[in-house]
C-alpha positions as CSV (number, residue, x, y, z in Angstrom):
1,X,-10.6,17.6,-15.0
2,X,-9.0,14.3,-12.7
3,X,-5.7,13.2,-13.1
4,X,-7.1,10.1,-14.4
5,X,-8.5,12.3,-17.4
6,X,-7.3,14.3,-20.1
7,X,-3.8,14.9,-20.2
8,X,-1.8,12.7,-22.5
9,X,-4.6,10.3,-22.2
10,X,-4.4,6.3,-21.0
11,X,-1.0,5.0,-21.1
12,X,-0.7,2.6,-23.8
13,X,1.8,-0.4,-25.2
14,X,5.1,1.1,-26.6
15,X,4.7,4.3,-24.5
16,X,7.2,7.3,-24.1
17,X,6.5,8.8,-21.1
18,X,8.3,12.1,-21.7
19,X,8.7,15.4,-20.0
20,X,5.9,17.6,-19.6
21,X,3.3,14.4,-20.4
22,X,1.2,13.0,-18.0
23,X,-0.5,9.8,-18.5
24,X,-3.0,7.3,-16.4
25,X,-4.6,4.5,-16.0
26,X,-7.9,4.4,-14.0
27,X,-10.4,2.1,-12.6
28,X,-12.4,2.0,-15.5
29,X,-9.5,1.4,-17.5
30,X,-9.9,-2.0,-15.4
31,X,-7.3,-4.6,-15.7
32,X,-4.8,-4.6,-18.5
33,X,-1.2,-5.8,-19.4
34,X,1.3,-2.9,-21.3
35,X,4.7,-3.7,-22.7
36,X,7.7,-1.5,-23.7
37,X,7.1,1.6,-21.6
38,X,9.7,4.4,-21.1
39,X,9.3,6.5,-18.3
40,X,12.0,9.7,-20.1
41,X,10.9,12.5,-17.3
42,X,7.2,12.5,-17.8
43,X,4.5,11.5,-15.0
44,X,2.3,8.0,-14.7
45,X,-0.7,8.2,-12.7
46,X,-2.9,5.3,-11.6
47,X,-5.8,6.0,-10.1
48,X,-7.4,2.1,-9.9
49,X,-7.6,-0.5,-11.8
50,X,-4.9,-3.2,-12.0
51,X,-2.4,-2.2,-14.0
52,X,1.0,-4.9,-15.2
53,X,4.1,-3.4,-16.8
54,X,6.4,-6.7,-18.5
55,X,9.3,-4.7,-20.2
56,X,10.1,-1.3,-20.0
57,X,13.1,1.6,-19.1
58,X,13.0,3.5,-16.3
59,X,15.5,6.7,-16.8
60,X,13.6,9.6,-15.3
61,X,10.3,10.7,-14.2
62,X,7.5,10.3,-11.8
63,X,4.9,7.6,-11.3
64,X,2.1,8.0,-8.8
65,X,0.2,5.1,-7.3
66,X,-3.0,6.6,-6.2
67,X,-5.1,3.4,-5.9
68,X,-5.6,0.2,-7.5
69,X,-2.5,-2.3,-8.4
70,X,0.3,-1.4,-10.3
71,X,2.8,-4.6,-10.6
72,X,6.3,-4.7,-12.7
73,X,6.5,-8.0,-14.0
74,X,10.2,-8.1,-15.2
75,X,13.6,-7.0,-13.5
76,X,13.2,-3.5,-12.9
77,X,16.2,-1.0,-12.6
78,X,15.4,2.6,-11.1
79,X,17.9,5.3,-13.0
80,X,18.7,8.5,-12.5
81,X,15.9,11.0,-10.6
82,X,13.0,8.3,-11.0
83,X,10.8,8.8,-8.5
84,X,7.6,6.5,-7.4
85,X,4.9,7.7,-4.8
86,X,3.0,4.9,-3.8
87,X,-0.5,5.0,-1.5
88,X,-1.7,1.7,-2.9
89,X,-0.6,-1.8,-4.3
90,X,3.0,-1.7,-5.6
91,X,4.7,-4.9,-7.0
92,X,7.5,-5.9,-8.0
93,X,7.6,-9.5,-9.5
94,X,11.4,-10.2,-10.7
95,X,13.5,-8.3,-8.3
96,X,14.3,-4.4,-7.8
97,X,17.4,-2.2,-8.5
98,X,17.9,1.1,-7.3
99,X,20.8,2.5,-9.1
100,X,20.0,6.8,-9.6
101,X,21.8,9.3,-8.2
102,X,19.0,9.1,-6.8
103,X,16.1,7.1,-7.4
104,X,13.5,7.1,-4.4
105,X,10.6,5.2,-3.6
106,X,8.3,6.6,-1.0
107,X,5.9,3.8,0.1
108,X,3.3,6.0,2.0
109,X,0.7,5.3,4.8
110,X,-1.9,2.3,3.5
111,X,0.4,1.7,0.6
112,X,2.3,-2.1,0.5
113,X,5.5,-2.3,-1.4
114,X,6.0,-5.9,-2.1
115,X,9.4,-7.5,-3.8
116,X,9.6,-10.9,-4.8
117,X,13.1,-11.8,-5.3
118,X,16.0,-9.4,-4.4
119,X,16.0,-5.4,-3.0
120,X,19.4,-3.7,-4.2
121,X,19.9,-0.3,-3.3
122,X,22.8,1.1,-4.9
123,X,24.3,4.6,-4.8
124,X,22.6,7.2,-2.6
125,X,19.3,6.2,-3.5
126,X,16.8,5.4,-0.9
127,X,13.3,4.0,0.1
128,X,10.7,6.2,2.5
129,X,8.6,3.6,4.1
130,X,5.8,4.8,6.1
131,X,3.9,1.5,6.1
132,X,4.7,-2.0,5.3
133,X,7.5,-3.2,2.8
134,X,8.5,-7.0,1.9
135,X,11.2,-8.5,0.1
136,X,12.9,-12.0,-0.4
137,X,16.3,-10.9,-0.3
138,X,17.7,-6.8,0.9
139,X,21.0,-5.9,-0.4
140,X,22.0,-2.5,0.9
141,X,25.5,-0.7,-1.3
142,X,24.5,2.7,-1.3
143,X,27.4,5.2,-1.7
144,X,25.2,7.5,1.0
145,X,22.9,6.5,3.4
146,X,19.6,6.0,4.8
147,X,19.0,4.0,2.2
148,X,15.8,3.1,4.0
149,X,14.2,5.7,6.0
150,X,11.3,4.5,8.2
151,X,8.6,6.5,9.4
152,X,6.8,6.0,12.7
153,X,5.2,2.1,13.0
154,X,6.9,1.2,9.3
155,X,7.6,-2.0,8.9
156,X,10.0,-4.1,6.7
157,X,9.9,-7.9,6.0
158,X,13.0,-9.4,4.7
159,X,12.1,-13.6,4.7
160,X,15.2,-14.6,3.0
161,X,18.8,-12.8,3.3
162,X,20.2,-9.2,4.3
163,X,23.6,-7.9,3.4
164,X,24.6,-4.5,4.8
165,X,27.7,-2.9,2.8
166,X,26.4,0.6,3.5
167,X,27.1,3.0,7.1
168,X,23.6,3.6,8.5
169,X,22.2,1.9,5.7
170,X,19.0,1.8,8.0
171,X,17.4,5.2,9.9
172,X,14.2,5.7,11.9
173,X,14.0,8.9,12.6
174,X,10.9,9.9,14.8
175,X,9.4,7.1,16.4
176,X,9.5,2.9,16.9
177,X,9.8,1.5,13.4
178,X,10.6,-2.8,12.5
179,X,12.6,-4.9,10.7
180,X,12.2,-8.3,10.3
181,X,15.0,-10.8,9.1
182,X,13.7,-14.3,8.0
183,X,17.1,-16.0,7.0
184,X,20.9,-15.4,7.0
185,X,22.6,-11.9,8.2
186,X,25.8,-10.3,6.9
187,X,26.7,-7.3,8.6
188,X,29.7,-5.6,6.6
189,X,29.6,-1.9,8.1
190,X,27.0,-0.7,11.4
191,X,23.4,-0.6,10.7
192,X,21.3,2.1,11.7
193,X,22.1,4.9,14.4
194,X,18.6,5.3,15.7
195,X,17.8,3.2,19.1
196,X,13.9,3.6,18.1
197,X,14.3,0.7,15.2
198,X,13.8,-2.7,16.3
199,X,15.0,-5.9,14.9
200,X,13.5,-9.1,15.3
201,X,16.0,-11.4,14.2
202,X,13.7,-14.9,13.5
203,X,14.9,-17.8,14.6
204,X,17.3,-19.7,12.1
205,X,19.8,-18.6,9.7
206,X,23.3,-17.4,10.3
207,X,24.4,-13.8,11.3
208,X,28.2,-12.8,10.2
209,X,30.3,-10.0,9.8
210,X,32.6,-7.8,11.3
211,X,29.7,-5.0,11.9
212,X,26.9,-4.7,14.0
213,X,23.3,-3.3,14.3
214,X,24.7,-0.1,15.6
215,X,22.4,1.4,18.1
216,X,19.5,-0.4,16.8
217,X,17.4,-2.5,19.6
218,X,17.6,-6.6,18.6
219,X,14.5,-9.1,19.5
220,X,15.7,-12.6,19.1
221,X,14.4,-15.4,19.1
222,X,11.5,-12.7,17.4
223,X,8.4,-13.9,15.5
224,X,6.4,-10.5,14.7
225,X,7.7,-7.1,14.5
226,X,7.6,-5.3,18.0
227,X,5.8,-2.0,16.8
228,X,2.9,-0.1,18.4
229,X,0.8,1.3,16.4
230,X,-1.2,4.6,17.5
231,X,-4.6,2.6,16.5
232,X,-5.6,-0.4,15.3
233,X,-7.9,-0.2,12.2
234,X,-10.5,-2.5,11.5
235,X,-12.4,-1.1,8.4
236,X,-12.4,1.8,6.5
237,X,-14.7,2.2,3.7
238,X,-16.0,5.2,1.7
239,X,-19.9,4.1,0.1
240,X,-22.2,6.2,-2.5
241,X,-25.3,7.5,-0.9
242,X,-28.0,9.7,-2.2
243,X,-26.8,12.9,0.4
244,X,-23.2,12.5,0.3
245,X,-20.2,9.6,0.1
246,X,-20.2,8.0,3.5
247,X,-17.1,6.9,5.2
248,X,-17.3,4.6,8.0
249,X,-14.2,3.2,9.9
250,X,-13.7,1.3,13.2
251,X,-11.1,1.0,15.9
252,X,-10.0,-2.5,17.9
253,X,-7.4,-0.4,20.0
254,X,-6.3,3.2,20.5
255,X,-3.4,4.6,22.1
256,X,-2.8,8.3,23.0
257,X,-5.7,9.0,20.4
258,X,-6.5,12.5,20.3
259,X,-8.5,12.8,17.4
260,X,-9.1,11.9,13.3
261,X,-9.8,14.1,10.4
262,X,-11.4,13.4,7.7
263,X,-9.9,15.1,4.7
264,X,-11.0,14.9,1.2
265,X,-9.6,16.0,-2.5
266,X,-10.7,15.9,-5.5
267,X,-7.0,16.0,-7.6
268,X,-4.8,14.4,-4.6
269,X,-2.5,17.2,-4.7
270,X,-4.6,19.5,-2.6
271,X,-6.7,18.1,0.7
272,X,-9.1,19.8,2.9
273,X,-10.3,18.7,6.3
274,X,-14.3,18.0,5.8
275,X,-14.7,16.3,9.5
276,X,-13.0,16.2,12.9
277,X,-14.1,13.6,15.9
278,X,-12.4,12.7,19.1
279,X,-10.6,9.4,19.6
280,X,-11.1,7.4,22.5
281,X,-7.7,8.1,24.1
282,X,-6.7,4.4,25.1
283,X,-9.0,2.0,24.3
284,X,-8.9,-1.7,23.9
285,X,-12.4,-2.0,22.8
286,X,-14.2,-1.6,19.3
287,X,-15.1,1.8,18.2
288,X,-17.1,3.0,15.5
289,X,-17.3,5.9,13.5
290,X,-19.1,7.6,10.3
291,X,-19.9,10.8,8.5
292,X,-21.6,11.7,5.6
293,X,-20.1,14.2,3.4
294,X,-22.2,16.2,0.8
295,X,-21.6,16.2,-2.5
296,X,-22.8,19.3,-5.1
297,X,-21.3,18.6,-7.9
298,X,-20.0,15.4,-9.8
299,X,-16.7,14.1,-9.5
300,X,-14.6,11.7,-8.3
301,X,-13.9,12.7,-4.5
302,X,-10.3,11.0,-2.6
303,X,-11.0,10.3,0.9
304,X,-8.0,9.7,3.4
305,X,-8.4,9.7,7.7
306,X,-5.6,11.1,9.6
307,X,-5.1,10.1,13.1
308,X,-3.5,12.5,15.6
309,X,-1.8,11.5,18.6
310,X,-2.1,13.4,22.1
311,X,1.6,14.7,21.5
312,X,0.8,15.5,17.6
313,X,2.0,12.9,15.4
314,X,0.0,11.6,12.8
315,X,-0.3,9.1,10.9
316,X,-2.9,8.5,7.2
317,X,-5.1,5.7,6.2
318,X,-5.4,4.4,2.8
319,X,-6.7,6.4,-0.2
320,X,-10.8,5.6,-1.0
321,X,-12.8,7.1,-3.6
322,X,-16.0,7.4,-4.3
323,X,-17.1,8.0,-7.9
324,X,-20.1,11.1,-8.1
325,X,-19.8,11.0,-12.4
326,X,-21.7,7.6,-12.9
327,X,-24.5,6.0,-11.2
328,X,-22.5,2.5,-11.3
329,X,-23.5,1.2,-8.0
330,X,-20.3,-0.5,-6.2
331,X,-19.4,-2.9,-3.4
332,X,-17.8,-2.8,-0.5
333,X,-15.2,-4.9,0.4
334,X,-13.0,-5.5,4.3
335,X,-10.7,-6.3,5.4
336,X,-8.4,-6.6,2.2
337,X,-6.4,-8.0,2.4
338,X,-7.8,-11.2,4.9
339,X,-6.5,-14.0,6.4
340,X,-10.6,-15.9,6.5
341,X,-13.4,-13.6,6.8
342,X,-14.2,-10.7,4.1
343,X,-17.1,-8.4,4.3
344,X,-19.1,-7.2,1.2
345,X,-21.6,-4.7,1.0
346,X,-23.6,-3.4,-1.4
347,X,-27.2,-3.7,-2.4
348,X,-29.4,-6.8,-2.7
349,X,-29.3,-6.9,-6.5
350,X,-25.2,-6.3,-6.9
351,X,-25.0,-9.5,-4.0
352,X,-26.8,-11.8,-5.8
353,X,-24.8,-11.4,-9.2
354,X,-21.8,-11.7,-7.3
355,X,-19.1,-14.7,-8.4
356,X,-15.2,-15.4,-6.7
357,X,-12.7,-16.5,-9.2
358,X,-9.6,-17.6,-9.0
359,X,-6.4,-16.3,-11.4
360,X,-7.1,-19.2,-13.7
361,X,-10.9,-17.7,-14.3
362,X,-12.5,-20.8,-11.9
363,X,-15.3,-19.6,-9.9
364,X,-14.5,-20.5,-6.0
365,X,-18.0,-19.1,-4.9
366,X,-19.2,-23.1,-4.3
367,X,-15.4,-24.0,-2.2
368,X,-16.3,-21.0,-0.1
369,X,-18.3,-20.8,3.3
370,X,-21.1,-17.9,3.6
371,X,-21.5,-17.1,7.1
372,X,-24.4,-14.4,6.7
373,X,-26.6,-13.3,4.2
374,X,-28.6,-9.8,4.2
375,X,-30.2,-7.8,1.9
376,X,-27.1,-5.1,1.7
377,X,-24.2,-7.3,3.5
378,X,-22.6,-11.1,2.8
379,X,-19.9,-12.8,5.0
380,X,-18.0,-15.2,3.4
381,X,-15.5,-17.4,5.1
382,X,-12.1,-17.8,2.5
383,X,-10.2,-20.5,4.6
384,X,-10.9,-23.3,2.3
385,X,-8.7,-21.6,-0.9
386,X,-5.4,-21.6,-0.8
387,X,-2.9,-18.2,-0.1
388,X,-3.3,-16.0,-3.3
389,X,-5.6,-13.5,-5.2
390,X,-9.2,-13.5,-6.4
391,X,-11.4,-11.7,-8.6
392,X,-15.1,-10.7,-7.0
393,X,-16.9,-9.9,-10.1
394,X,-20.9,-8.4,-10.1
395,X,-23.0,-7.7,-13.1
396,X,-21.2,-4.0,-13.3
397,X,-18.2,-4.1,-10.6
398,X,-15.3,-6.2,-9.9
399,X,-12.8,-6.5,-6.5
400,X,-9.9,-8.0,-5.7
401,X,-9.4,-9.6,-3.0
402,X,-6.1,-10.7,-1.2
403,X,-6.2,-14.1,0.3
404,X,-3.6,-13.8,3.2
């Protein structure tokens, strides 16, 4: 039994999430709106699906972001142990507080953490990012730091203001991580003691203070991060097939690439390596790979690539899945989120049932551009609708897409 099944079943309005329950919410829970949930020292697992919270309490517990979107749309305050693992879509629509003793977000590899309004991190509790975080406003008072610790290639995007009141509020530990400042500085005590995060201080606002950014490096004038990533991915996809879940990814650039590993699971708390291929060791050029992995039995199978360097760091795609209990046919859909172009794959009969609609239920498929046509593959071009997101819905599937 998944973690999207069974236990305490799907989480519903005017939930107690207490200790020793577990509840989810799945993709074919779909997309759904929940008030008035209590997370009391109980776990939350979402699996897929688009999930909102509005109101709520958050004084202990654990919630898991496996895949899909889950989005607080109210002014959230993290208490006491609360804990959230995200490897997907994590938003939070009215601000964030961090105020446990502590409260810890760990924003993984292919998971976005996004923040619209202000980031306060209070006490000694922290953020992990290992992949890309963005917030209006950053207000750093811990009591202890990091309160951000950033893995290898993280990246945080503050547009609006930062104010430091905490003593290596920032850390970045094992290799070249980013932060970028959109608007006004105030440095009250050092920043960070690690010479492997950069800064790229925009150009604009004001910087003040008696502090500095310790032994952090500073880019200014700066318009994008200075990071290097070990590889740049291109797609990643896991598709149903009659011998096995394929999973197909491709490379624009490579650097000190040793090798990837496919690795599968069927719970998420236990992966196996399934595949290994060499990288291309520095390459500038596309590269493609793909495997097809059996399947005996049905379930639904998590598929992640790790990516190991020449000197053995690593780093971890996204979370697919691939769904063995139904014979609901799906589509595939890269890169999301897209600035323009978005590839979707599937078979002939799922593409020609396929509408684009907007959040106010319009269908955009006529304001849209298709570049190609096939019998298992459309190219749309999105630069005609404005920044936001949209709904790609088939006779039996549905996508969102993030319009960059």
């Amino acid at each position: 039994m998944g973690v999207c099944s069974g236990g305490n079943g799907q989480l519903n309005n005017n939930t107690s999430v207490n200790s020793g329950m577990t509840f989810w919410w799945s993709a074919a829970s779909g997309t759904g709106s929940l008030s008035n949930i209590g997370m009391q020292g109980g776990t939350l697992v979402v699996c897929g699906g688009d999930l909102t919270i509005t109101s709520g309490s958050f004084i202990n517990g654990t919630i898991i972001v496996m895949g899909g979107t889950l989005t607080f749309d109210f002014a959230v305050t993290l208490f006491n142990t609360t804990k959230i693992v995200n490897y997907s879509d994590l938003n939070f629509t009215n601000g964030l507080t961090m105020s446990g003793i502590p409260a810890r977000i760990f924003n993984n590899s292919g998971g976005t953490l996004n923040v619209t309004g202000t980031t306060t991190i209070n006490n000694n509790s922290s953020i992990i990012n290992n992949s890309t975080f963005a917030t209006d406003n950053l207000t750093l008072n811990g009591s202890s730091g990091p309160a951000i610790c950033q893995g290898g290639g993280a990246i945080v995007n503050v547009s609006g203001d930062f104010t430091n009141g905490l003593l290596n509020s920032i850390e970045s530990p094992s290799s070249s991580s980013c932060i970028f400042m959109g608007n006004n500085i105030q440095l009250n005590l050092d920043v960070s003691p690690d010479a492997t995060l950069n800064v790229c201080d925009s150009p604009g606002g004001t910087t003040s203070g008696p502090a500095t950014w310790g032994a952090a490096k500073i880019f200014s004038p700066c318009g994008t991060c200075p990071t290097i990533l070990p590889i740049e991915l291109e797609l990643f996809y896991v598709k149903k097939k009659a011998d096995g879940a394929e999973i197909v990814w491709a490379t624009s650039q490579e650097i000190s690439n040793d090798y990837f590993v496919i690795q599968r699971s069927v719970h998420q708390n236990e992966w196996e390596d399934v595949y290994k291929v060499e990288g291309q060791g520095d390459s500038h050029e596309l590269s493609s790979y793909q495997y097809i992995n059996p399947i005996t039995a049905p379930d639904v199978y998590y598929y992640r690539l790790k990516q190991v360097d020449f000197d053995g760091q690593f780093t971890y795609s996204q979370i697919l899945y691939a769904d063995f209990t139904t014979d609901n046919e799906e589509l595939i859909v890269y890169p999301n989120p897209t600035e323009n172009i978005v590839n979707i794959m599937g078979d002939g009969h799922l593409l020609k049932t396929l509408a684009l609609y907007n959040t106010y239920g319009e269908n955009m498929m006529l304001s849209v551009s298709i570049i190609q046509k096939g019998d298992e593959e459309l190219i749309i071009d999105l630069r005609s609708l404005p920044t936001g997101i949209y709904y790609l819905k088939g006779e039996k599937t549905i996508n969102k897409i993030h319009k960059k």
